[in-house]
C-alpha positions as CSV (number, residue, x, y, z in Angstrom):
1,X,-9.5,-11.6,-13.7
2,X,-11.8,-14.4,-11.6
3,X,-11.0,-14.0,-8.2
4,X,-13.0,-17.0,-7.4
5,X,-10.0,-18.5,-5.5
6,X,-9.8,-15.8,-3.2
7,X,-13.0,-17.4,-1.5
8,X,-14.7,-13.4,-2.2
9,X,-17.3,-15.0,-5.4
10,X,-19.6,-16.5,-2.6
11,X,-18.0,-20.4,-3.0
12,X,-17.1,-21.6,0.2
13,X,-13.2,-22.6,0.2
14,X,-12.5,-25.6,-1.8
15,X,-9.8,-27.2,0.7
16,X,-7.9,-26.5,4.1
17,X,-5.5,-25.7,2.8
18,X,-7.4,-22.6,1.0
19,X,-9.3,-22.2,4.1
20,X,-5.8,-21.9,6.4
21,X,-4.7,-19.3,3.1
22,X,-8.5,-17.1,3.6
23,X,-7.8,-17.2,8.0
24,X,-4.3,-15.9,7.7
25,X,-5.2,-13.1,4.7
26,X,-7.8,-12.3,7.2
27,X,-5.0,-11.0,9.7
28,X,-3.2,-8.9,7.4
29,X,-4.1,-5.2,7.1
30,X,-2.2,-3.7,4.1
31,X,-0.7,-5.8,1.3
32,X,1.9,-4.3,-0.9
33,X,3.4,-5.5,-3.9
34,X,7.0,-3.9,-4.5
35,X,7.3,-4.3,-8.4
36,X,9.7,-2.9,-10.8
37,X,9.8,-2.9,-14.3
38,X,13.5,-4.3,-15.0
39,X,16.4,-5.1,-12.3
40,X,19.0,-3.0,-10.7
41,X,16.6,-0.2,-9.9
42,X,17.3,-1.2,-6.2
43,X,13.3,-2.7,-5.8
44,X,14.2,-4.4,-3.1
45,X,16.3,-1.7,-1.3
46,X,13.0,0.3,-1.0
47,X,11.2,-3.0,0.4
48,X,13.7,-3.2,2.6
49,X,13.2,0.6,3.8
50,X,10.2,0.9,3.8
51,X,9.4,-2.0,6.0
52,X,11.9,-1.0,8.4
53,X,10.4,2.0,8.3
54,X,7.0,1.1,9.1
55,X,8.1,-0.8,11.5
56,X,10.0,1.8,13.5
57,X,6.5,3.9,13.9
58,X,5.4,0.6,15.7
59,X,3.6,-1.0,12.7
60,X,3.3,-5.1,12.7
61,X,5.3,-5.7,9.7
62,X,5.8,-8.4,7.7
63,X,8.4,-8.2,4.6
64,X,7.7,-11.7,2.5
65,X,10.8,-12.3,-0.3
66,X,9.0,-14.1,-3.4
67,X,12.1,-13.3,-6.1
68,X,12.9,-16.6,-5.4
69,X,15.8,-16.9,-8.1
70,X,17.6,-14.6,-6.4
71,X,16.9,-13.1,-3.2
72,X,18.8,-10.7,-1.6
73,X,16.7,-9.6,1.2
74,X,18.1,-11.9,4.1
75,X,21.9,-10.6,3.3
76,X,20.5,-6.9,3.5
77,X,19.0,-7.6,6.9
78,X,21.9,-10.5,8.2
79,X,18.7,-13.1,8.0
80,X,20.5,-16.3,8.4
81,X,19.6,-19.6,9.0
82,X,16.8,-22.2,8.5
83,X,13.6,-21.2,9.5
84,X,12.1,-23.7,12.6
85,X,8.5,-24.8,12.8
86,X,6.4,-24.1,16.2
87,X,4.2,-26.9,17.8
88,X,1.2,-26.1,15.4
89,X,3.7,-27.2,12.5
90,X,3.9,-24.0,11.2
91,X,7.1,-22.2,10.2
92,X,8.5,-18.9,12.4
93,X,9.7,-16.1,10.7
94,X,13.3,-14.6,11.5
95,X,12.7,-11.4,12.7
96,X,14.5,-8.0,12.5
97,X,14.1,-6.1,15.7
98,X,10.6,-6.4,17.7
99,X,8.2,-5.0,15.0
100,X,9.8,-6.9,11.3
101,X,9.1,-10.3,10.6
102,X,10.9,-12.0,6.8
103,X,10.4,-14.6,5.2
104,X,12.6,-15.8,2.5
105,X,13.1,-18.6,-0.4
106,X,16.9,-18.3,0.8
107,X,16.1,-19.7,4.3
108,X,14.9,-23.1,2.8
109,X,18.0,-23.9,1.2
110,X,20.6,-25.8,2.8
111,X,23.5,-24.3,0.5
112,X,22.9,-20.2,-0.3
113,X,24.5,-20.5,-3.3
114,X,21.6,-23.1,-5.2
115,X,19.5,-22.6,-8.0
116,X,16.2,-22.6,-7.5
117,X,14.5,-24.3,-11.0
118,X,10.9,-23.9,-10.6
119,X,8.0,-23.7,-13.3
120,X,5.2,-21.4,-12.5
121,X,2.4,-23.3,-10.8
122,X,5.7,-24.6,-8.3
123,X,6.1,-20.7,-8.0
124,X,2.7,-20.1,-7.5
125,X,2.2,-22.9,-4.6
126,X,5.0,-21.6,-2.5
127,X,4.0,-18.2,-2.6
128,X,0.7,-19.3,-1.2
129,X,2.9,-21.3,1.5
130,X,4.5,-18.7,2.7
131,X,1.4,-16.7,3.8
132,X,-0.5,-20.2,4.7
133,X,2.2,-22.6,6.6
134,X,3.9,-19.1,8.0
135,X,2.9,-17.9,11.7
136,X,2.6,-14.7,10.5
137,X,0.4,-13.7,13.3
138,X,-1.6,-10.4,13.2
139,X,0.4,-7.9,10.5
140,X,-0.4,-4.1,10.3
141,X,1.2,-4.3,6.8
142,X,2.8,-7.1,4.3
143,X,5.5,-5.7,2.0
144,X,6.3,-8.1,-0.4
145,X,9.5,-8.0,-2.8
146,X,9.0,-9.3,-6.8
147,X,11.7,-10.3,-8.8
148,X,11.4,-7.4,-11.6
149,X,9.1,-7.4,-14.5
150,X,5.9,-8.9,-14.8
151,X,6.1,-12.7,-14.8
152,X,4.6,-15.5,-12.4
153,X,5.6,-14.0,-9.1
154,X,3.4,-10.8,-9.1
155,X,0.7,-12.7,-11.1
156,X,0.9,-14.9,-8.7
157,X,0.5,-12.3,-5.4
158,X,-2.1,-10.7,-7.5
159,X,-4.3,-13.9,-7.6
160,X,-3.7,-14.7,-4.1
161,X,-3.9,-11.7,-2.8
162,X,-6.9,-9.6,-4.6
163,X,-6.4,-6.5,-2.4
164,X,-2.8,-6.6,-2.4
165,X,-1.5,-3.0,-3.8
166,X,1.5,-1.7,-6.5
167,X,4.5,-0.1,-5.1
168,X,6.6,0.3,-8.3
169,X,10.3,1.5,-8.3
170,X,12.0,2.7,-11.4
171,X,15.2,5.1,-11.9
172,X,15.0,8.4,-13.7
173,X,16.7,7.2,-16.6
174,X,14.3,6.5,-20.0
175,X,15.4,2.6,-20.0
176,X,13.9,1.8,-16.6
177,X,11.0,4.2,-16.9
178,X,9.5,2.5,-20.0
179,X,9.8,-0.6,-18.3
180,X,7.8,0.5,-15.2
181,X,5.3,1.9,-17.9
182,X,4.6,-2.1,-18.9
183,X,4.0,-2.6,-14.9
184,X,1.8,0.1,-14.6
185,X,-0.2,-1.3,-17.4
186,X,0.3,-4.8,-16.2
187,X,-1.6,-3.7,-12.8
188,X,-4.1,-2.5,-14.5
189,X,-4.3,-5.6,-16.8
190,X,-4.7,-7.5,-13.5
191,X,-7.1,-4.8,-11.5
192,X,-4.5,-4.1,-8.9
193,X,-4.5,-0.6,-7.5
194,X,-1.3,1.2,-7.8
195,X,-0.4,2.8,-4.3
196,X,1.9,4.7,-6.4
197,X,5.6,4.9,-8.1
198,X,8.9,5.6,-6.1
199,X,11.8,6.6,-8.2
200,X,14.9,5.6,-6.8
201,X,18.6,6.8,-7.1
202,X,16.9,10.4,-7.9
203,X,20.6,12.3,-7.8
204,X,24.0,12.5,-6.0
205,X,23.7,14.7,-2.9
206,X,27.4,15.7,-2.6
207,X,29.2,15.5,1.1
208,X,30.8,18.6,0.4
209,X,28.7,21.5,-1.1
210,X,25.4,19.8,-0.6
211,X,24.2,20.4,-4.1
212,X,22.1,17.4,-5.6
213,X,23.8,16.4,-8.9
214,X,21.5,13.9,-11.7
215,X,23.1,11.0,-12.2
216,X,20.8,9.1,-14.3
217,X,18.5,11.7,-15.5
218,X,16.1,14.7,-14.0
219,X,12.4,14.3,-13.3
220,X,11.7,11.0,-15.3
221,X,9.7,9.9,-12.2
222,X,7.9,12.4,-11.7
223,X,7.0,12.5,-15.8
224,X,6.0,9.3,-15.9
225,X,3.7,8.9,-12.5
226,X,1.7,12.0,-14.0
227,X,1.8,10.4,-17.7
228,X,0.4,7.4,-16.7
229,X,-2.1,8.6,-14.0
230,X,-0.2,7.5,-10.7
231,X,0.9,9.2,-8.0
232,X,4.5,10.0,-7.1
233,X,5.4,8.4,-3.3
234,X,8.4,9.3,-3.4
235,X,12.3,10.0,-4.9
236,X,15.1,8.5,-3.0
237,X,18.4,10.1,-3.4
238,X,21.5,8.3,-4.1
239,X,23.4,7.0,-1.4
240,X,26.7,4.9,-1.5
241,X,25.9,3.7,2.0
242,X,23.3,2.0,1.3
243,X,24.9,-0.4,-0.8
244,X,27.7,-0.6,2.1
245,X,25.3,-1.4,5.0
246,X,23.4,-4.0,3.3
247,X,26.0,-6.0,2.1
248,X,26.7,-6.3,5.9
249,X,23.2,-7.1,7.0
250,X,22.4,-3.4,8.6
251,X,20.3,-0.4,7.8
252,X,20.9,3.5,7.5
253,X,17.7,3.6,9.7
254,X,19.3,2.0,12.3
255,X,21.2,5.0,13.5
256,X,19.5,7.6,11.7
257,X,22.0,10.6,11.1
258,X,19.1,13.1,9.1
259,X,20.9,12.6,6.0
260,X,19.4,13.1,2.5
261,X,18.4,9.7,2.0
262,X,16.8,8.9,5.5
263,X,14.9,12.4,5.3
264,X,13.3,11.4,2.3
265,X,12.6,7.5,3.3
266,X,10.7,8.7,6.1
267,X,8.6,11.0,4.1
268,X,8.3,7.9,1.8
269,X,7.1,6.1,4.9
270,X,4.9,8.5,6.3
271,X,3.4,9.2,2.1
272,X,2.7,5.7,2.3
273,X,1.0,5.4,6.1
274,X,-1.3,8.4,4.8
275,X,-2.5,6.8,1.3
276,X,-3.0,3.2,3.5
277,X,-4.4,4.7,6.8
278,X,-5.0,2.2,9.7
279,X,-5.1,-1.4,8.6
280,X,-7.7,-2.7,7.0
281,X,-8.2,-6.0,8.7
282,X,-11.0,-6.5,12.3
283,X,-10.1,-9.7,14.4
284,X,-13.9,-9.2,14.8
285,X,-15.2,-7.2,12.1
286,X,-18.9,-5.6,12.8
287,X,-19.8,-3.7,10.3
288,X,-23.0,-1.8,10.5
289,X,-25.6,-0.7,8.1
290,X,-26.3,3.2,7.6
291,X,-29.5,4.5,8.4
292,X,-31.9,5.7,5.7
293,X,-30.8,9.1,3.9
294,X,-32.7,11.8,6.1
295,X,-31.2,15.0,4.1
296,X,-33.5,17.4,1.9
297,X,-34.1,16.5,-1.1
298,X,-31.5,18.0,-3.2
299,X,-28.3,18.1,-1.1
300,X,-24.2,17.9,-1.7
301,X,-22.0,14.9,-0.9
302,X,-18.5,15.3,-0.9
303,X,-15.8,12.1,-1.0
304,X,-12.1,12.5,-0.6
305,X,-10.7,10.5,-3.8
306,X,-7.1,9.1,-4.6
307,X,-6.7,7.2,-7.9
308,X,-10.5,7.9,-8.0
309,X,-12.4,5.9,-4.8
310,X,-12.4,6.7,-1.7
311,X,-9.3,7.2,0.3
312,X,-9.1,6.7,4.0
313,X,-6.7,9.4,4.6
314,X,-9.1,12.3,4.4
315,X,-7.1,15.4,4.7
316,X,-4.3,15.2,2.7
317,X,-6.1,13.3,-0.7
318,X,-5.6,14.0,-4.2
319,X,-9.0,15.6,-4.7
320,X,-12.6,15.9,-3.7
321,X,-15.9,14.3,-5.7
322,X,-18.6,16.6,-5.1
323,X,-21.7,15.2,-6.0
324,X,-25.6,17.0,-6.2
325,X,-27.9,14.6,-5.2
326,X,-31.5,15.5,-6.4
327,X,-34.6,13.2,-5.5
328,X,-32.5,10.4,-5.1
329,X,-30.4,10.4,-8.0
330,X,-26.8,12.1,-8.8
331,X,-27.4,15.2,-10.8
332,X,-24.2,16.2,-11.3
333,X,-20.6,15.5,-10.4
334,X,-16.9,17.3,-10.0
335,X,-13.9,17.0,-8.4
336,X,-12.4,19.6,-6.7
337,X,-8.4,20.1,-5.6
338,X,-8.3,20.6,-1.6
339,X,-6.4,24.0,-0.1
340,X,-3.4,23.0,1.8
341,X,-4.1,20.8,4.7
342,X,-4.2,23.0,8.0
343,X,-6.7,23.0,10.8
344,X,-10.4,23.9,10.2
345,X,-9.7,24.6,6.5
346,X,-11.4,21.7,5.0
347,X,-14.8,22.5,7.1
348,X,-15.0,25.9,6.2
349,X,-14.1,25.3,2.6
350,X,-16.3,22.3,1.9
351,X,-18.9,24.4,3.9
352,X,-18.7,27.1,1.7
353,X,-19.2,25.0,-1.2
354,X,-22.7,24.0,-0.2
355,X,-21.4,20.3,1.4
356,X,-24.4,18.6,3.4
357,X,-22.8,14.9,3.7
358,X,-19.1,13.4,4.0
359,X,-18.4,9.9,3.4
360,X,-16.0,9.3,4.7
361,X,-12.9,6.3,5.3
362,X,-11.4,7.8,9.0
363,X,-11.5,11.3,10.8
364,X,-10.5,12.8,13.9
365,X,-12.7,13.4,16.6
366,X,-11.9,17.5,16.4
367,X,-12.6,17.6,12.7
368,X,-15.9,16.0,13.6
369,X,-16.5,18.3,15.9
370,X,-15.9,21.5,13.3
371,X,-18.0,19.6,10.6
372,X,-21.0,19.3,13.2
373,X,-20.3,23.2,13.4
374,X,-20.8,23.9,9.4
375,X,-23.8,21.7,10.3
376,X,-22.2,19.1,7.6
377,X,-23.2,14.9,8.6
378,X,-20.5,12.6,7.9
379,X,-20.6,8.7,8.1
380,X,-17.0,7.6,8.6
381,X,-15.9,3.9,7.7
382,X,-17.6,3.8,4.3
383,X,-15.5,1.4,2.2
384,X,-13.0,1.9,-0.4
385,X,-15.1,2.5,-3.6
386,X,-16.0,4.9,-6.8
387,X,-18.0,7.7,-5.4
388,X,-21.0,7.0,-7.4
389,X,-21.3,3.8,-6.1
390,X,-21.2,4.9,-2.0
391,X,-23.7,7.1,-3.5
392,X,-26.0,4.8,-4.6
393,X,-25.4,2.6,-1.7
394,X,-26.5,5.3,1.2
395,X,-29.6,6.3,-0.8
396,X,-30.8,2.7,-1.4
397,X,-30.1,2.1,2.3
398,X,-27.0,-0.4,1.5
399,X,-24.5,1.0,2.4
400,X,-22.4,-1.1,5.5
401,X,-19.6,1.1,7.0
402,X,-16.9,-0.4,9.8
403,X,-14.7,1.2,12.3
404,X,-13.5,4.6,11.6
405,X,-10.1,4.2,10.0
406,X,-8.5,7.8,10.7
407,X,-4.7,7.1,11.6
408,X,-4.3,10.5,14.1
């Protein structure tokens, strides 16, 4: 897919419009694209969460509503009313509490109850508006809610938005799960990276004996995220409630009562906080060049991987590239499963393996501190990449790291 649009080919902007698009994409850390495969899987329940969510750990949240033949998420939040434009002509968001911003088709419209009749490159345009003409401001993280399957809506966040990733919901039921198996394959079609899949309505805890009871199947979720090669964020139990305070513009999160369903969308939240790590945008990046490689000449690299490049949440990915390095080329390669994460594991295990270097997204200052014990260099802000290629960067001298990313 070209991605010359997004102004990354090395064309300057074609308009100022697409410049005013490129300034504002600049301010937004984390982009994520909450897809589903068919409808009533409650997609935009977990948008709704999960923004909240973030926002109540103090993230700058923005949750954008681009199902724009029928969006629901300005009932689910009590989002009424036309947006107004500030004196630089540019449209404020309604906001929900001090941290959640949202913007919605359905507070354009005069009457709730129109159609919206729109071809795709109609589609396309106002998606672009509503990051463009919107004073978003700085946002930690954009959530942005699809209309299901894969038509011009997520094509279109996908072209506008090259580093947006996949959050895909799905039930446990076989129906929905083959459906979120042609999303899957339709962010891969599109080189998105899939954050990961979150299956939804996952059982009935009862009130009364507490035992969880399948009501649309067991496990599918977790099948199919291993099946296809994504990881599992997260499974959301069933809760009536949900339906109940949405349909009067509230949230379960607003008095949280440590039921089933708000136990598990925090650990949804904080599963997603871990894979994202500190946002990804600078106000005023400067990114700095890594010194020539002065190691022996064989030594050991490790990189913590998730969906295999680098993640920035370094103790608690998916696995570990270790890579031999001998007379500047890779000699060999594996990838290693991490022990639990605890304190001063990781630098005594990855010191027993032989490890000389870490690249690495973010770390805390005290894991520094027991790496420089194992006598074990790491070079923190390396970019989000295959391993091989940070490799090959470092020992050519190209590498260009920025600000250490670690989110303790």
């Amino acid at each position: 897919m070209s991605s010359c649009h997004s102004g990354q080919c090395g064309h300057e902007p074609k308009s100022s419009e697409e410049k005013q698009l490129q300034e504002q994409l600049r301010h937004i850390g984390h982009k994520l694209l909450v897809m589903s495969g068919k409808g009533g899987v409650g997609k935009s329940s977990v948008a709704t969460y999960l923004s909240i969510g973030l926002s109540r750990l103090g993230y700058r949240v923005g949750l954008l509503d681009v199902d724009l033949h029928g969006p629901s998420i300005p009932r689910m939040l009590g989002v009424e009313g036309m947006f107004r434009v500030n004196d630089g002509k540019r449209m404020v968001p309604h906001t929900y509490g001090d941290k959640l911003q949202v913007v919605s088709i359905q507070c354009l419209l005069d009457d709730p109850d129109s159609a919206v009749i729109w071809r795709g490159p109609v589609k396309h345009g106002v998606i672009q508006q509503f990051i463009s003409d919107v004073d978003w401001g700085e946002l930690d993280y954009l959530i942005i809610d699809s209309p299901p399957g894969t038509g011009d809506e997520p094509l279109s966040v996908a072209q506008t938005m090259p580093d947006a990733k996949a959050v895909i919901v799905t039930t446990p039921q076989e129906v929905a799960l083959a459906d979120v198996r042609k999303s899957i394959n339709f962010c891969r079609k599109v080189e998105m990276p899939i954050l990961g899949l979150v299956e939804n309505m996952s059982g009935y805890v009862c009130p009364h004996c507490n035992a969880e009871l399948p009501l649309l199947g067991k496990g599918g979720g977790a099948r199919t995220a291993a099946r296809m090669k994504v990881r599992l964020l997260g499974s959301l139990p069933f809760d009536p409630r949900v339906v109940e305070a949405g349909d009067v513009g509230r949230s379960l999160l607003d008095s949280p009562d440590g039921s089933p369903f708000v136990k598990a969308v925090g650990e949804l939240v904080l599963e997603v906080v871990g894979l994202c790590g500190n946002p990804s945008f600078q106000s005023d990046p400067k990114p700095e060049k890594v010194a020539p490689p002065d190691l022996p000449e064989h030594f050991k690299v490790a990189v913590p991987l998730a969906d295999g490049r680098l993640t920035n949440h370094f103790g608690h990915c998916e696995q570990f590239a270790l890579l031999d390095v001998k007379e500047g080329r890779i000699e060999g390669k594996e990838l290693l499963t991490p022990p639990p994460h605890e304190p001063g594991v990781l630098p005594r295990w990855l010191g027993g393996l032989g490890v000389n270097l870490i690249l690495a997204g973010g770390m805390g200052k005290r894991a520094l501190d027991l790496f420089e014990e194992q006598n074990i260099r790491v070079i923190t802000g390396a970019p989000n990449l295959a391993p091989e290629e940070l490799i090959h960067q470092y020992l050519n001298g190209s590498l260009t790291t920025g600000a250490n990313v670690c989110d303790h």
